[in-house]
C-alpha atoms as one frame of an Amber mdcrd trajectory, in Angstrom:
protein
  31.228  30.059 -16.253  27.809  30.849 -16.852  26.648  27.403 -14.204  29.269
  28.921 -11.908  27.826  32.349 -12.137  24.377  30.279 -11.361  25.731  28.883
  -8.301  27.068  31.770  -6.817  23.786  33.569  -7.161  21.626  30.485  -5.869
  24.227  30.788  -2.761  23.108  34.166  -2.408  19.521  33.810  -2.039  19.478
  30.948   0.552  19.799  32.052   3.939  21.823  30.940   6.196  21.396  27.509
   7.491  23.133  25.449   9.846  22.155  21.587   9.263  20.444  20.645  13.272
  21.351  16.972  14.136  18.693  17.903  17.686  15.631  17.194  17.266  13.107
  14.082  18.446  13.955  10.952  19.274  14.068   9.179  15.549  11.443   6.843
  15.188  11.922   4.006  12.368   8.420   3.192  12.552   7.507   7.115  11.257
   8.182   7.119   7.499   8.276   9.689   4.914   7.880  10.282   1.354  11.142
  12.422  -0.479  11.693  13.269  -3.576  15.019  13.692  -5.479  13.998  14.029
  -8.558  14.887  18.108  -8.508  17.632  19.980 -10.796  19.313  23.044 -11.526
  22.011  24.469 -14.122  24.852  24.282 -11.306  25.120  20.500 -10.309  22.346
  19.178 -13.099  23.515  21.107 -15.993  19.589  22.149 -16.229  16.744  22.513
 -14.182  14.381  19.345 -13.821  10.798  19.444 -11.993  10.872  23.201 -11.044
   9.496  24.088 -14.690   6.768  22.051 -14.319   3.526  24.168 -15.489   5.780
  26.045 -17.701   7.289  28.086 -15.080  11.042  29.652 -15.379  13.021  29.497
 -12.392  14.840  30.034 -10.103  12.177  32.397  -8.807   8.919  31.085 -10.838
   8.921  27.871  -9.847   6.376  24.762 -10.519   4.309  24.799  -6.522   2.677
  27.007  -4.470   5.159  27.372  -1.967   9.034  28.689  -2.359  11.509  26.326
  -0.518  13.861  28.382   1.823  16.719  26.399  -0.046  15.349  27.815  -3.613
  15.356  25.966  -6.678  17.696  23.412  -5.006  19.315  20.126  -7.095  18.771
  17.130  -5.088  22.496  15.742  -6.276  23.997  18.881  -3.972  25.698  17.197
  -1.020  24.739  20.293   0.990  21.168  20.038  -0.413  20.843  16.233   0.992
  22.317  17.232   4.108  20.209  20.130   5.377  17.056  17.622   4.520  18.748
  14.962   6.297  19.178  17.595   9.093  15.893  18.237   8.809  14.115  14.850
   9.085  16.390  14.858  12.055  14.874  17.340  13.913  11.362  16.389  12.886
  11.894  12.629  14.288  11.276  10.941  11.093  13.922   8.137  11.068  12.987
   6.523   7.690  12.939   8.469   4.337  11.119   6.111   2.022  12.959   7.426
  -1.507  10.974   8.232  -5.132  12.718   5.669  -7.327  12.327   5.566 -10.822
  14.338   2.285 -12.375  17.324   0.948 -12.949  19.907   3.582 -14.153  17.457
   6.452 -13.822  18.156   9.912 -12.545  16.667   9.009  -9.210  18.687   5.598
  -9.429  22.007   7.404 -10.037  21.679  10.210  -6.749  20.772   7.370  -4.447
  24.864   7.352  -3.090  24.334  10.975  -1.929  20.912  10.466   0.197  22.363
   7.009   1.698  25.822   8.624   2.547  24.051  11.774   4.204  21.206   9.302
   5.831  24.155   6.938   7.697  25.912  10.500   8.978  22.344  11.730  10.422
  21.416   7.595  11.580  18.228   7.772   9.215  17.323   4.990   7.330  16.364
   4.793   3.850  13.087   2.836   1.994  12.202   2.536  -1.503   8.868   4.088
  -3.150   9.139   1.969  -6.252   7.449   4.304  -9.135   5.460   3.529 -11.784
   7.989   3.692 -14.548   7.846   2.713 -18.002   7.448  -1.053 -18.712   7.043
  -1.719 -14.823   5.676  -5.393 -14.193   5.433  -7.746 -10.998   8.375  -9.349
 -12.357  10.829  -6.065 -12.937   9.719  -5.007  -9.427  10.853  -8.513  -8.361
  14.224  -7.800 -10.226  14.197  -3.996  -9.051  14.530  -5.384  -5.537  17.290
  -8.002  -6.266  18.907  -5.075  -7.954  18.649  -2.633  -4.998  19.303  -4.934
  -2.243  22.706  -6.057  -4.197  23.596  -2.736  -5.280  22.518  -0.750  -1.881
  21.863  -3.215   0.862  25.021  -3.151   2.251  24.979   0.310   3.314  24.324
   0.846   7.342  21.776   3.082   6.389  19.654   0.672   4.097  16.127   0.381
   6.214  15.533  -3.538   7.157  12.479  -3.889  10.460  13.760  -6.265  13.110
  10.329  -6.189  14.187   9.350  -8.250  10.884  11.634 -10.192  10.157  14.722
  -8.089   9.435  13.138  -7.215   6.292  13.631  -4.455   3.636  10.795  -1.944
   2.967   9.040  -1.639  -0.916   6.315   1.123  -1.413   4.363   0.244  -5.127
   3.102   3.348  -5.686   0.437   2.918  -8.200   0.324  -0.904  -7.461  -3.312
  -1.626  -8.982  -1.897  -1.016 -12.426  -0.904  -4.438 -12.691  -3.628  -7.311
 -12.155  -1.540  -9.679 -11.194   1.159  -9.593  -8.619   2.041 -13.267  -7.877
   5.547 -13.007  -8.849   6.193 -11.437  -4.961   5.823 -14.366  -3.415   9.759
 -15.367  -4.534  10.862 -11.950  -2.286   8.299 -12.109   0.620  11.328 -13.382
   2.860  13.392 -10.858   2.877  11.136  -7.976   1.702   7.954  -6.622   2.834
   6.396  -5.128  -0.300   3.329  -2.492  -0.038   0.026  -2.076  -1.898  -0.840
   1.711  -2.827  -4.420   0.689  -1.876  -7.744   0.647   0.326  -8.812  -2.607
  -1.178  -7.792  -5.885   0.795  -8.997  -7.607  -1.916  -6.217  -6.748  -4.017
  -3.030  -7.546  -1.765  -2.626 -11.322  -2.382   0.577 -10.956  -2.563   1.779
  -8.176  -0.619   3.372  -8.001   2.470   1.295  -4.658   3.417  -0.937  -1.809
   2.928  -0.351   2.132   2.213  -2.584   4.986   0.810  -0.194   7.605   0.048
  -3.714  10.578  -0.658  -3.896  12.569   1.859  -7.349  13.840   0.580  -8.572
  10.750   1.673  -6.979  10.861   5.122  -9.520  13.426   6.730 -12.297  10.961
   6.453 -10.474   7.886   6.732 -13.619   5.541   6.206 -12.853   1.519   6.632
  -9.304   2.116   8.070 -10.270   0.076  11.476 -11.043  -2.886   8.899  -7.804
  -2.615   6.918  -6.119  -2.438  10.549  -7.959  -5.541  11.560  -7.366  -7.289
   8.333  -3.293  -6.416   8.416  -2.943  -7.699  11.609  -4.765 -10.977  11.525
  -3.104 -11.643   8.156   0.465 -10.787   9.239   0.815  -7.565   7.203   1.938
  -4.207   7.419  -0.433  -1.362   7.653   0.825   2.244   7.192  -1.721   4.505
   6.286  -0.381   7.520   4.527  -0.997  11.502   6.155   0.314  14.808   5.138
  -0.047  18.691   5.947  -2.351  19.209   2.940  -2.582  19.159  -0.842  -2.361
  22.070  -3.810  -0.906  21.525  -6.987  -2.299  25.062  -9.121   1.077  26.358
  -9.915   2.350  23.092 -11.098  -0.826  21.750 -13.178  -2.643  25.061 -14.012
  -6.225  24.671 -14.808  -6.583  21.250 -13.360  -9.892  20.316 -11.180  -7.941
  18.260  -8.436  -9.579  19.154  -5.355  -7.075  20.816  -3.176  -6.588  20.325
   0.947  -5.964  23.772   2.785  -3.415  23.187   5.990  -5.880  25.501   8.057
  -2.722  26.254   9.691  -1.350  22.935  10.578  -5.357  21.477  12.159  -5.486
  19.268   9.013  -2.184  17.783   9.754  -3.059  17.034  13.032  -6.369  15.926
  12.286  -4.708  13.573   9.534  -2.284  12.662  12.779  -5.005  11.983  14.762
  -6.900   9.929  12.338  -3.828   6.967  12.075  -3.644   7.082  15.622  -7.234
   6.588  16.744  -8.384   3.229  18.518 -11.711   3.918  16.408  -9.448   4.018
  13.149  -7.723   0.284  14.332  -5.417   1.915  16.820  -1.770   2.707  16.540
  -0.673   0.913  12.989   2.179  -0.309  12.073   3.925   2.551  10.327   2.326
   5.708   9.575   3.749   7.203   5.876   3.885  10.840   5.861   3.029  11.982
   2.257   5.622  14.189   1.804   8.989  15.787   2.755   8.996  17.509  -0.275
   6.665  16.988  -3.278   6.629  21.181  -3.949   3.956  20.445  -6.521   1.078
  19.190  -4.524   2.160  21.119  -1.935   2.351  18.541   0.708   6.186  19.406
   1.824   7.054  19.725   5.088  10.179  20.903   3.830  10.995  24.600   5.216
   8.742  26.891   3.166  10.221  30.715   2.765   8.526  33.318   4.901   9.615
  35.972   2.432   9.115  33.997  -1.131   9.922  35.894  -4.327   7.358  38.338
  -5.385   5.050  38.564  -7.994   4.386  35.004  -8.125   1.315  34.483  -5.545
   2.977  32.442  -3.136   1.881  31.499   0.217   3.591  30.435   3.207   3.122
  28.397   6.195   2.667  31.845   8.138   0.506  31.113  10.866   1.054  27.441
  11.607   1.016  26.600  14.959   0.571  30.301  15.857   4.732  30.995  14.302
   4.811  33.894  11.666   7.905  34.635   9.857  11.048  32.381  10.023   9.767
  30.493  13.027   6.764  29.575  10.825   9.351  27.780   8.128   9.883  25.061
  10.615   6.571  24.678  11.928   5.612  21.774  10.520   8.800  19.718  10.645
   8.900  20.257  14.686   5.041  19.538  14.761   6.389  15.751  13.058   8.559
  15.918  16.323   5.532  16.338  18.438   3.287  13.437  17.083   6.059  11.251
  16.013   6.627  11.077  19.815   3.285  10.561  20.700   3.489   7.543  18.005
């Protein structure tokens, strides 16, 4: 009764939405970092991640921002959808997905985000995480494992333009020295370095940097470019709308990134696009649909968040206030992902 109860009132707080399929042309080649790793008493039986920083939702949550859907769990169907809906409309055609292991909580919602991905045509990579005990040799199994268990799903992401191959993110990848055991996958899986160093990708079938901090002084990017493409790999340098993670790791020193409403995301845009920068790359990885505690979402973002608990909105984006403004930066994706 008392999850039920939960539900209803979670209901009652989101506005409402109707899921857009318009949007951008989709482009496979834009990718973006989500995160399911969200829960709440009504689906979850608890909440996960929205405590973080010892906050009590639903309305104290763990980031800066409030989501328009609340303190959502990412194993609602009708969660998935609307951000399916919404990667839609922002052009993004591959979600690259936070995955945690074999048989973890992130393992066992991958069904919903496929089956809601193949209704919206949106394809679906893996951002393999650094879970406990990870080694160049369970990443080599991870991949045998999600190919076999997910691969045959329309909406599993494989490039024709490489070699019909699946897509790995190794977030964290210079935690382990040696990465040899990749070579036994490189044919039917291009596997990327979290990494600025060419020096360390051996083994890899391509390059990603994931910090957007980084990305508005993107210093030796025209060499990585040059050195992907005369080595046959796969560059896709990492941008995002900016970083703050206060509410969610209180007292921390990590500098933050202000959005400056929406000129550091197209700066960041600008940056992976630039002939100075190695020209158009491969992929560009957008760091993040929704990561609510560094604040890099480009999930909708209330207008009117819960008071009492400082948070800001994305008022003034693009010149939108209010509940044009929750949008803004999902149908600014649109705009570059078409220039892309």
């Amino acid at each position: 009764m008392l999850h039920l109860l939960l539900a209803l009132v979670l209901t009652a707080v989101v506005p409402a939405l109707s899921p857009q399929a318009e949007g951008a042309a989709l482009s496979t080649k834009t990718h973006v970092f989500y995160y399911p790793w969200y829960g709440n008493p009504s689906v979850a039986g608890g909440y996960r991640h929205w405590q973080q920083g010892g906050h009590t939702p639903p309305e104290d949550v763990g980031a800066d921002f409030y989501p328009v859907l609340g303190a959502y769990d990412s194993g609602s169907a009708s969660t998935v959808d609307h951000h399916l809906a919404w990667l839609r409309r922002a052009g993004t055609g591959t979600l690259v997905y936070s995955w945690w292991g074999q048989g973890s909580y992130e393992d066992g919602l991958v069904p919903v985000v496929l089956a809601a991905a193949e209704r919206h045509g949106i394809k679906v990579a893996w951002h393999i995480e650094p879970y406990q005990g990870r080694t160049a040799a369970s990443v080599v199994q991870d991949i045998s494992y999600l190919t076999g268990k997910y691969g045959g799903s329309p909406a599993f992401y494989r490039d024709a333009a490489h070699g019909n191959r699946a897509a790995y993110y190794v977030f964290e990848s210079l935690r382990i020295a040696d990465w040899g055991a990749l070579d036994q996958v490189k044919a039917t899986s291009i596997v990327l370095a979290q990494t600025t160093d060419v020096s360390k990708v051996a083994h890899f079938g391509g390059m990603y940097t994931y910090d957007v901090l980084a990305s508005m002084n993107p210093g030796g990017w025209r060499g990585i470019s040059d050195f992907c493409r005369a080595n046959g790999l796969v560059w896709a340098p990492s941008i995002g709308p900016g970083y703050l993670d206060d509410r969610a790791v209180p007292g921390n020193g990590t500098p933050t990134l202000g959005r400056d409403d929406g000129a550091t995301y197209d700066t960041q845009w600008r940056n992976a696009l630039d002939p100075a920068n190695g020209g158009k790359p491969d992929w560009v990885s957008i760091t993040s649909f929704n990561e609510w505690h560094e604040g890099s979402s480009l999930e909708p973002a209330r207008s009117a968040p819960p008071t009492r608990h400082g948070y800001l909105t994305f008022s003034g984006a693009y010149g939108k206030t209010g509940a044009a403004a929750e949008t803004a930066y999902l149908d600014r994706t649109a705009y570059w992902t078409a220039q892309f």
